[in-house]
C-alpha positions as CSV (number, residue, x, y, z in Angstrom):
1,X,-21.1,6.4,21.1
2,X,-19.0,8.8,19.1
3,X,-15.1,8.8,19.5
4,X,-13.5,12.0,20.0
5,X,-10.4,11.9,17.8
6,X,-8.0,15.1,17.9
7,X,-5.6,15.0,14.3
8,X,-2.4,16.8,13.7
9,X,-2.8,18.8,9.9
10,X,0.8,19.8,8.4
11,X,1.3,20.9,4.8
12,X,4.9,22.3,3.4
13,X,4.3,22.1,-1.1
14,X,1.6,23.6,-3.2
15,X,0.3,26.0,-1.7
16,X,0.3,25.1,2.1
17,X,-2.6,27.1,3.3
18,X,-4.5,25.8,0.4
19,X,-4.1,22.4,1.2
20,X,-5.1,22.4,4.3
21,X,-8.1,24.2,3.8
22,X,-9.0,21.9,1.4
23,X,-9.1,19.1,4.0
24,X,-10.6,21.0,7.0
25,X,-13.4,21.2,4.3
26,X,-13.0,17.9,3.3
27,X,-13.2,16.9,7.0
28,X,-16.0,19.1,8.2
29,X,-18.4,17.6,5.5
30,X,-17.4,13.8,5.5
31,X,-20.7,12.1,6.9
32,X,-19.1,10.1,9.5
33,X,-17.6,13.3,11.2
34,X,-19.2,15.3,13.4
35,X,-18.4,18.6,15.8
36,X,-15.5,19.2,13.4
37,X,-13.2,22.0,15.1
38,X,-10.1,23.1,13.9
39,X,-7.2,25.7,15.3
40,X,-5.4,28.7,14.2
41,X,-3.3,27.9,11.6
42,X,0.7,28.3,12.6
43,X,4.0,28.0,10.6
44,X,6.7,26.1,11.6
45,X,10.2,25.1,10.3
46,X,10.4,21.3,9.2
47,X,11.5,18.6,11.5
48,X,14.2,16.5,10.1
49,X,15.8,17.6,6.6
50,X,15.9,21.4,6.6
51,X,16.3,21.7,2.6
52,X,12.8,21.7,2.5
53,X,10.0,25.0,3.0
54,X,8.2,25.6,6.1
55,X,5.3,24.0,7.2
56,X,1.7,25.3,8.0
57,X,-0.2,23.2,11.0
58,X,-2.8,22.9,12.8
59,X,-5.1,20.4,14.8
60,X,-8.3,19.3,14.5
61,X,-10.9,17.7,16.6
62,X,-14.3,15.9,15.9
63,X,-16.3,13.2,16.7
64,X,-16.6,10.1,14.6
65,X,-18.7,7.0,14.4
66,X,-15.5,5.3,12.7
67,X,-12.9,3.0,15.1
68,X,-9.2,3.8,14.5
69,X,-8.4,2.2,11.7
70,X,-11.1,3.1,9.8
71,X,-10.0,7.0,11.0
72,X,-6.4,6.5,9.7
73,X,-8.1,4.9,6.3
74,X,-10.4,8.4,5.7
75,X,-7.1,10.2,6.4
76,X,-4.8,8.7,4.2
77,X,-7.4,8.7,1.4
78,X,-7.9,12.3,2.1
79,X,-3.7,12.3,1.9
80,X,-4.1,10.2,-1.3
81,X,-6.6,13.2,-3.0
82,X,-4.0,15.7,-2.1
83,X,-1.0,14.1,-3.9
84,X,0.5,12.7,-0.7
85,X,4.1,11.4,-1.9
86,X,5.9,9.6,0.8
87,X,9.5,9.4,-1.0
88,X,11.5,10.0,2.2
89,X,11.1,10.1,6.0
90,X,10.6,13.6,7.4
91,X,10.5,15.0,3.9
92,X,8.0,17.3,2.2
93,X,4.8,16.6,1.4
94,X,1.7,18.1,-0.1
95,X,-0.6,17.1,3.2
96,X,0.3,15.0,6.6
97,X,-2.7,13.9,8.7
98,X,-1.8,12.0,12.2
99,X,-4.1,11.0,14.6
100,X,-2.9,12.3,17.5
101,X,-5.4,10.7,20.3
102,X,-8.5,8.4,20.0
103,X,-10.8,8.9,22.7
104,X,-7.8,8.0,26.0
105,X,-7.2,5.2,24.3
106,X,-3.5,3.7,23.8
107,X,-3.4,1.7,20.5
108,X,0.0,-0.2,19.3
109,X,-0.8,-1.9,15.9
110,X,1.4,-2.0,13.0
111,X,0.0,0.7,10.9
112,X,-1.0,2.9,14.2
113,X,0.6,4.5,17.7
114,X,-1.6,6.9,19.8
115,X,-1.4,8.9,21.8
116,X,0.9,9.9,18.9
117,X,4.9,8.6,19.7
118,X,6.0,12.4,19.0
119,X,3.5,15.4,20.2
120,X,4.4,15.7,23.0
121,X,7.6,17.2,21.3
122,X,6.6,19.2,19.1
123,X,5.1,22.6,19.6
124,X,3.7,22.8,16.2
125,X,0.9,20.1,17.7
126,X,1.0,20.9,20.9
127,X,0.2,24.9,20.6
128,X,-2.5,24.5,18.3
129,X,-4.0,21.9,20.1
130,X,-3.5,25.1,23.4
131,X,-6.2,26.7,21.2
132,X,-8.9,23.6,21.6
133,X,-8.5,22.1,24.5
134,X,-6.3,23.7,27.2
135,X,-7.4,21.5,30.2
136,X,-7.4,18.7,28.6
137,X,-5.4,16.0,30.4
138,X,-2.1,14.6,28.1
139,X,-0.7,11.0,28.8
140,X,2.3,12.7,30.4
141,X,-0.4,13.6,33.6
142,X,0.2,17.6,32.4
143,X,-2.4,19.6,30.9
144,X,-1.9,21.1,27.6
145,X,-1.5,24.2,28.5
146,X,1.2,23.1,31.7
147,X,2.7,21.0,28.8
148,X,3.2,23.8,26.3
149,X,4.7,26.5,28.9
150,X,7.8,24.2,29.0
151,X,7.8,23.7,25.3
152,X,10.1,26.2,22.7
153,X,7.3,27.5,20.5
154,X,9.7,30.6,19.6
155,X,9.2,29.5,15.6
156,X,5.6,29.0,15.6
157,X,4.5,31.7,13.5
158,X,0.8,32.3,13.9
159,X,-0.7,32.7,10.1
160,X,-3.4,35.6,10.1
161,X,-5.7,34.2,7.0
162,X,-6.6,37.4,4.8
């Protein structure tokens, strides 16, 4: 059975847009992923330090083969090939992929939370994941689309590709 995994996609250095195409493609051609589907693309302002640009996101959703760590392994080596540089919490970075949810499952290891601790607060995941799946059932018993109408997404910008 193939696990239906939805990922958060955030870039804010060297050419945002860039990046993140670059892993959607990535993504969409790794062998163990299948029925890759991604959203619009949206700017947001950063969470935590401000003295840092923008961010694009997006989310994501395929199946894989691949069990959760495994999952969080192809995305931090995906991370790695993009010049990921963790050098503070909530600080820039070249690309960010978080699993978001695994199937319904809840998983608490060290290196993993889902559903993810913080989507449920932020519109930047929660609108684009409106464009994939608005019926989809969250963890907080609201549909995406219930969850999002009490949600600020004043900033989201929605980026029109060219």
């Amino acid at each position: 059975m193939n696990n239906v995994v939805y990922i958060g996609l955030g870039s804010n250095l060297d050419n945002p847009l860039a990046q993140l195409k670059s892993a959607i493609e990535q993504l969409s051609n790794h062998p163990s992923i299948a029925n890759f589907q991604v959203s619009n693309l949206y700017g947001s302002k950063p969470v935590g330090p401000q003295d840092q640009p923008d961010y694009t996101n997006a989310v994501a959703r395929f199946e894989t083969t691949l069990d959760g760590i495994a999952t969080l392994d192809l995305l931090q080596s995906i991370e790695q090939n993009h010049r990921r540089v963790r050098e503070r919490h909530w600080g820039p970075r070249t690309l960010d992929l978080d699993i978001l949810l695994f199937n319904n499952d809840t998983i608490a290891l060290p290196r993993l939370t889902v559903p993810h601790p913080f989507m449920l607060e932020r519109g930047f995941v929660i609108r684009p994941l409106l464009d994939l799946a608005p019926e989809m059932l969250l963890h907080n018993g609201k549909t995406v689309a219930e969850h999002v109408s009490q949600l600020d997404t004043s900033d989201l910008v929605l980026i029109k590709e060219e």
